[in-house]
N, C-alpha and C positions, 0 to 999 in steps of 0.2 A: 191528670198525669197518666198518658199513657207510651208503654215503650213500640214503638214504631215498625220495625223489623230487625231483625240482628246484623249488625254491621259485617260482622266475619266472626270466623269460628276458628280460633288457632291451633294447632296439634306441634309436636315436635317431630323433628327429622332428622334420618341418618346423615342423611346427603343431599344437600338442594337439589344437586345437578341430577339425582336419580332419578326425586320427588317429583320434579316439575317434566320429567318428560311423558313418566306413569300415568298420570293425571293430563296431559293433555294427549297422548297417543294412546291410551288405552281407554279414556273418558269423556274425550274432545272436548277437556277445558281451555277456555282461553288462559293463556299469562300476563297475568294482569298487568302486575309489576313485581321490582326488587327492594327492599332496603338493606342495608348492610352497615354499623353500626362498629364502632371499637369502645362504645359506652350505651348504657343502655339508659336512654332518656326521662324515664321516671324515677330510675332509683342513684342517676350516676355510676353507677356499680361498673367499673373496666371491665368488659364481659364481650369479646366480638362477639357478633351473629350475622346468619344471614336470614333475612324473615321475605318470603316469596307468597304469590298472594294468586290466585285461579280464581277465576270465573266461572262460579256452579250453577248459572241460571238464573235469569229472573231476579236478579239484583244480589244473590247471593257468593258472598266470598269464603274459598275457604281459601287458609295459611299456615304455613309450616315455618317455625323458627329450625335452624340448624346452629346448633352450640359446640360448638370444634375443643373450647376446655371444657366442658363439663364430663362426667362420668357418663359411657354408656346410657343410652336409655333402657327402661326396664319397663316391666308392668306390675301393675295392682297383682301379687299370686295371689293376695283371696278374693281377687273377682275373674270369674270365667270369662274366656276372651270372646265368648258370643255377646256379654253385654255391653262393655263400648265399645259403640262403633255409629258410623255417621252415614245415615241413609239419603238416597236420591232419589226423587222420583223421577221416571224417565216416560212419555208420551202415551206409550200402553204396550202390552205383552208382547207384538210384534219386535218392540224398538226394545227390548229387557231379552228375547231369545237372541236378536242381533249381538247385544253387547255380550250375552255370555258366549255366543260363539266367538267375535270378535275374541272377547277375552281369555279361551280356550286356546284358541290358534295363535297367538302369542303367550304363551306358557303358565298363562295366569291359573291356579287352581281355583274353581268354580265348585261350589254346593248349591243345590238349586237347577231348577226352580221349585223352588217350596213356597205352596200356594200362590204368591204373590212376586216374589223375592226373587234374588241372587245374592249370593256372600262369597264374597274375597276377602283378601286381606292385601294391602297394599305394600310395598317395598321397606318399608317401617314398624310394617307388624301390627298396623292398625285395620282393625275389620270396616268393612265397606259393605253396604245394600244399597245395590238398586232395588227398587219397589214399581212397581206398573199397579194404574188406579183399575179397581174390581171394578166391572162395568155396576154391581150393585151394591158401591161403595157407600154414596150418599145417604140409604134405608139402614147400612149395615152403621155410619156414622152417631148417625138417627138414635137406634138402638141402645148404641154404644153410650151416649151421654144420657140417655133415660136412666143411667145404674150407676152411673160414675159417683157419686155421694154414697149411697148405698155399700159398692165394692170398695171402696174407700174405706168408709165405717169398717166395714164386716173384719178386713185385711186388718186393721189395729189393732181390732179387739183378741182375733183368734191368730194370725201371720201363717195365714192357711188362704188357698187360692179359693175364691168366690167361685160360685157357681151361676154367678148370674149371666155372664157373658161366655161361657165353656162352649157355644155354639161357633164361634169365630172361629177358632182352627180345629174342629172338629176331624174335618175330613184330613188332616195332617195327621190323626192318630189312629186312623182305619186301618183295619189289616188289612188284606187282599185274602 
C-alpha cells in the first residue's frame, strides 16, 4: 500500500468568481473545471456550493469550495498566518523574480525574496509561496535527512528548536 500523489488540495473561498481569475492571471493556472452542487454528495446535507478546481503543475490540483450559507470564513487566531499556507515551486529564481514583479504590478503585496521564496496572500486571506529550487538544493536535501530522526527526537523531548540543521537559513538572520 502506497499513496500515489495527492489528487487536489481543497481551501475555502470568498468568491469563485475572484478566486479563479487570482490564480489564473496572477499564477497562470489553468481552469480546470466547475462543480456546483444544492446537496453535498457524501453527507446529503442541502448545503449549495461552488467547488472550482486550477491546474498547479505537473498533475497537481488545487480547489476552492465557495459556501454562500455558511458563516464568513475566519482563521486559526492561535496559528500565525505565516504557517498555513500552500507553496509552489516555480522553474528557478529567474521565473520566482518575474512572478513577484508580475505580482507587484498588479497590486499584489509581495514579501520577498527571502532566500528562496516569495509570500503573498491570495484574495481569501490564504498565504501562498512560490519557492525556486537552490541550485545546491540536492546536498542541502542530503543534509537535511541525515538529522531528521535525531531533530525529530530532540524537538519532543525538549519543544525547543534543534540545532542540527540551524545552517539552512542562516544567512536570513545576518545583520548587515
Amino acid at each position: 500500500m502506497k499513496i500515489e500523489r495527492i489528487h487536489h488540495v481543497a481551501y475555502r473561498c470568498r468568491d469563485a468568481k475572484e478566486t479563479v481569475p487570482f490564480y489564473t492571471e496572477m499564477l497562470n493556472m489553468g481552469f480546470v473545471l466547475a462543480i456546483a452542487e444544492d446537496k453535498v454528495p457524501s453527507t446529503h446535507e442541502p448545503d449549495p456550493y461552488m467547488h472550482v478546481f486550477l491546474d498547479a503543475g505537473a498533475g497537481n490540483v488545487l480547489a476552492f469550495f465557495e459556501l454562500p450559507t455558511k458563516p464568513d470564513m475566519g482563521r486559526d487566531e492561535n496559528t500565525p498566518p505565516w504557517v498555513q499556507h500552500i507553496a509552489f515551486q516555480v522553474k528557478d529564481r529567474e521565473a520566482l523574480l518575474e512572478y513577484r514583479d508580475h505580482l507587484e504590478k498588479n497590486g499584489v503585496e509581495v514579501l520577498g525574496v527571502t532566500d528562496h521564496s516569495i509570500y503573498f496572500f491570495d484574495p481569501n486571506g490564504n498565504r501562498v509561496e512560490l519557492a525556486a529550487p537552490d541550485p545546491d538544493q540536492q546536498k542541502a536535501l542530503e543534509r537535511l535527512d541525515s538529522v531528521k530522526w535525531d531533530m525529530l527526537e530532540e524537538w519532543s523531548r525538549t519543544k525547543r528548536a534543534p540545532k542540527h540543521a540551524d545552517w539552512l537559513h542562516a544567512k536570513e538572520f545576518e545583520t548587515s
